[in-house]
Every structure is written in structure tokens, then in C-alpha cells.
Backbone as numpy.savetxt, mean C-alpha at the origin, in Angstrom:
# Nx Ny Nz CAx CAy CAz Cx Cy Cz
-3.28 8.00 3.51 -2.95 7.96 2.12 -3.03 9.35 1.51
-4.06 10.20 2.27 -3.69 11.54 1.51 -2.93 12.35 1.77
-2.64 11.97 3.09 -1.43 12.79 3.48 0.05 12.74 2.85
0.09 11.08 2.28 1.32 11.12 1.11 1.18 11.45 0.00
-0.13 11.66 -0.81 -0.16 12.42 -1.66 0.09 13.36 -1.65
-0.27 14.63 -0.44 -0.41 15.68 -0.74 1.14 15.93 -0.33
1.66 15.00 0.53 3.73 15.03 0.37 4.12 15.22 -1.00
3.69 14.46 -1.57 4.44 13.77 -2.61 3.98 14.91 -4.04
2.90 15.87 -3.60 2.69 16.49 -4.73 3.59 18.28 -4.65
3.59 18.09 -3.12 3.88 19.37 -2.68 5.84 19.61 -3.09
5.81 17.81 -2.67 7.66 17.86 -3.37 8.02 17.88 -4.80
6.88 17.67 -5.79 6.93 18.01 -7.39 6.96 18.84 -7.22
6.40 20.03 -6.59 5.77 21.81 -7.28 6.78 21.98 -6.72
7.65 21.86 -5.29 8.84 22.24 -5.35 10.41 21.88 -5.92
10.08 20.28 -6.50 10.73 20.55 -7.29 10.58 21.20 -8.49
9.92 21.27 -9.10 9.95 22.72 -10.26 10.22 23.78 -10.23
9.49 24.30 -9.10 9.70 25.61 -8.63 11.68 25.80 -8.56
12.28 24.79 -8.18 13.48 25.26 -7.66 14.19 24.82 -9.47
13.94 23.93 -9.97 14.27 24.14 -11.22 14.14 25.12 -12.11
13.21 25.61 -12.33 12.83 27.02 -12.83 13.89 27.73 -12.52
13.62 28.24 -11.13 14.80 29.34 -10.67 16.06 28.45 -10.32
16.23 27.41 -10.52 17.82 27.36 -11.25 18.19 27.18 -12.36
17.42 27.56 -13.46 17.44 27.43 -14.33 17.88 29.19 -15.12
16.77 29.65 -14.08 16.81 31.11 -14.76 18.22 31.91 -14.05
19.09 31.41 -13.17 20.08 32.19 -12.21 21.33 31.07 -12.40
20.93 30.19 -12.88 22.22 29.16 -13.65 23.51 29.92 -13.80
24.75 29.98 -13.42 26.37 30.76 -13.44 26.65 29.59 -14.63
25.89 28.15 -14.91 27.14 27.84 -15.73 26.22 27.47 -17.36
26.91 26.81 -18.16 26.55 26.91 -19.35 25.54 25.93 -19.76
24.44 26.04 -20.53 23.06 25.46 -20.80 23.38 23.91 -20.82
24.53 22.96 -21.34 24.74 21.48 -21.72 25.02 21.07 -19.79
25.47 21.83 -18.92 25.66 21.48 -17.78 24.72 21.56 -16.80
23.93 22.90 -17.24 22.48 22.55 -16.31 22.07 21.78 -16.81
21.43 21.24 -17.69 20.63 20.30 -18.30 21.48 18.67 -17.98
22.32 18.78 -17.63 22.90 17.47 -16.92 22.57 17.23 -15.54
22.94 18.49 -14.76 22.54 18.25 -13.71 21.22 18.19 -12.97
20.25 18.67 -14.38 18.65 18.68 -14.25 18.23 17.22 -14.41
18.99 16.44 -15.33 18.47 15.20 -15.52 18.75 14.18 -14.49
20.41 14.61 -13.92 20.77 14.21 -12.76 18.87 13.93 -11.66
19.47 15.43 -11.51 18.15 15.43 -10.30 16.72 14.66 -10.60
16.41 14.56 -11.90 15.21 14.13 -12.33 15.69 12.32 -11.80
16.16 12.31 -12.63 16.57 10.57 -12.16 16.30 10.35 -10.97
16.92 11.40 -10.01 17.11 10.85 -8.30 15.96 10.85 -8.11
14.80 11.62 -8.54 13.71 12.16 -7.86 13.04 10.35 -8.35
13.23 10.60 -9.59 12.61 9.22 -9.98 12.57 7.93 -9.48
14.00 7.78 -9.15 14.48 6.60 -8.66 13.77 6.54 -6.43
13.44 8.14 -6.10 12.90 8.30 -5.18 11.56 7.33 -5.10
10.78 7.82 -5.67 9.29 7.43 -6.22 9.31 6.26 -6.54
10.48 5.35 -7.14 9.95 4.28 -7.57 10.11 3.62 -5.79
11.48 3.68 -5.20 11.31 3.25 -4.03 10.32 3.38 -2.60
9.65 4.55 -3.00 8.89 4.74 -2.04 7.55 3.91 -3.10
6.71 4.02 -3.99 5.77 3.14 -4.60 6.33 1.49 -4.22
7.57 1.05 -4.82 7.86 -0.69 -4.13 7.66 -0.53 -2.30
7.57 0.10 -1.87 7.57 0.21 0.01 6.09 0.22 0.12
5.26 0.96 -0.42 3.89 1.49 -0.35 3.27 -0.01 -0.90
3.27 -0.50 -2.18 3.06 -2.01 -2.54 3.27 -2.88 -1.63
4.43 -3.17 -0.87 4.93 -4.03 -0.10 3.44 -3.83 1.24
3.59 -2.74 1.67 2.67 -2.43 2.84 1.82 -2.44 2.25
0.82 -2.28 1.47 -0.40 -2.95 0.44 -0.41 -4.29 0.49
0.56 -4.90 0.47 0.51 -6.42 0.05 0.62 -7.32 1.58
1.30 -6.52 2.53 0.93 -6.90 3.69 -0.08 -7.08 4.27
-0.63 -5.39 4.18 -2.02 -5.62 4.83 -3.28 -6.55 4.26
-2.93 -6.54 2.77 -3.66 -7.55 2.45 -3.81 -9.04 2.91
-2.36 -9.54 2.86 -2.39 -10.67 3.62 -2.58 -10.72 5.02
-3.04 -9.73 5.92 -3.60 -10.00 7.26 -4.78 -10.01 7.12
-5.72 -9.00 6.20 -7.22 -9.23 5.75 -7.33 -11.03 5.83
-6.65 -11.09 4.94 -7.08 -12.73 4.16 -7.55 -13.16 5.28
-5.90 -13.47 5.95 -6.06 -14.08 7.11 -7.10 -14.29 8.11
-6.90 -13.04 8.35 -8.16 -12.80 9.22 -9.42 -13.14 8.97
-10.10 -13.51 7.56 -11.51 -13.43 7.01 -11.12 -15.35 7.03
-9.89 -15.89 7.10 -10.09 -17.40 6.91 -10.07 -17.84 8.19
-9.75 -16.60 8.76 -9.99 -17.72 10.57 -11.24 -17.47 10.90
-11.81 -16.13 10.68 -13.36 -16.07 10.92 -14.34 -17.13 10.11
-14.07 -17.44 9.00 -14.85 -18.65 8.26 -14.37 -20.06 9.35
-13.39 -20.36 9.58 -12.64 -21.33 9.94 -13.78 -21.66 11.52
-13.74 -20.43 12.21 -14.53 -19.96 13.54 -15.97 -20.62 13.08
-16.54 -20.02 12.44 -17.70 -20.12 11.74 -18.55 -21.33 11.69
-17.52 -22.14 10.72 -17.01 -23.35 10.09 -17.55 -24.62 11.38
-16.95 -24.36 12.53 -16.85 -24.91 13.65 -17.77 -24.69 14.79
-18.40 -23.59 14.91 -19.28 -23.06 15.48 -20.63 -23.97 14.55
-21.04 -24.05 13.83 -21.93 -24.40 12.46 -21.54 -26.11 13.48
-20.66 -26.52 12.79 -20.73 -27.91 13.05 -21.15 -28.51 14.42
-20.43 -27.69 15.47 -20.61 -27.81 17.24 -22.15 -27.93 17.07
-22.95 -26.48 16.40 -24.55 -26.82 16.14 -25.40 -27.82 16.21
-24.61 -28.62 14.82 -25.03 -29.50 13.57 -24.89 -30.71 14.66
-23.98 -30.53 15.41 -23.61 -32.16 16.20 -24.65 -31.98 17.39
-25.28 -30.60 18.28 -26.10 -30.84 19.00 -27.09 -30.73 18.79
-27.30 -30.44 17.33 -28.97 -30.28 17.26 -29.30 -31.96 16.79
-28.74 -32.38 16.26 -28.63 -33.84 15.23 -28.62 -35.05 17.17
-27.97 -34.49 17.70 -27.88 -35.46 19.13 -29.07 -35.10 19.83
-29.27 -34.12 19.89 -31.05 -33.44 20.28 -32.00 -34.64 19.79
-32.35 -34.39 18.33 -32.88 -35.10 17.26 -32.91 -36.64 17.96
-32.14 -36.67 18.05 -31.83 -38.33 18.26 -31.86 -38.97 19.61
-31.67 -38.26 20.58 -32.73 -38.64 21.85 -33.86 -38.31 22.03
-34.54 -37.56 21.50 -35.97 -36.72 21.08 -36.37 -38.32 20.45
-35.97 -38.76 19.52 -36.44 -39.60 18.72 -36.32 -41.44 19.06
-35.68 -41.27 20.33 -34.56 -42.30 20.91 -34.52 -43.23 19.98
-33.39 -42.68 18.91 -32.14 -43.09 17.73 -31.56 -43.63 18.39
């Protein structure tokens, strides 16, 4: 996870960085960079949102294998407990000849 942060921060500073200096070496007129700046902003945006819905998705996966996993171990548990309950209780009861 920090390794996509530190992706994901290193591709802001460069994108700025390259905005800046196309900003300052721009050949065409101020209403057209600023289009094609917003252009790029959008894409970048529309980047991020798709990679955050992918990152959620794989969040929401792994979550549902946790679950999983913690209801089969109860489930295990669950059954192990009872297997107990049935030989200690049958113990009990020839011990007691029930």
C-alpha cells in the first residue's frame, strides 16, 4: 500500500512539475493552454477515480475471504466443541451407567 502511494504521489509532483513548464514554454495562446490543462486534469482524475474503484473492489474482496475464513474457523470450532460435548456427556453417562 505504500508503494502506491508513493506511485501515486510521485505522478502528482510530476504532473505539476510538467504543467508548470508547460505552462511557462506554452507556443500557443493562454484560453488554449488552459483547455488543454483541464483536459489533462480530468484524465488524471478520471485516472484516480478508476484506480480507487479497483483498489475498493480488492478491499472488498479481501474482506470477504477474511469473513469467510473467520466463519469456517467458528464453524470448525463450533463442531470440535460439540464432538467434546457428545464425548464427555457419553463419558458421564457410562461413568454413571445412564
Amino acid at each position: 500500500m505504500k508503494n502506491n502511494s508513493r506511485v501515486l504521489a510521485a505522478l502528482l509532483a510530476g504532473l505539476a512539475a510538467g504543467t508548470a513548464i508547460g505552462i511557462l514554454f506554452a507556443p500557443e495562446k493562454g484560453s488554449e493552454t488552459r483547455d488543454k490543462l483541464n483536459d489533462s486534469l480530468k484524465n488524471l482524475s478520471d485516472s484516480i477515480k478508476d484506480r480507487a474503484a479497483d483498489e475498493i473492489g480488492n478491499l472488498s474482496d479481501f474482506k470477504n475471504k477474511i469473513v469467510s475464513n473467520i466463519k469456517s474457523k467458528i464453524q470448525t470450532g463450533s463442531n470440535e466443541y460439540s464432538s467434546v460435548a457428545d464425548q464427555a456427556k457419553e463419558s458421564y453417562n457410562q461413568t454413571n451407567n445412564i
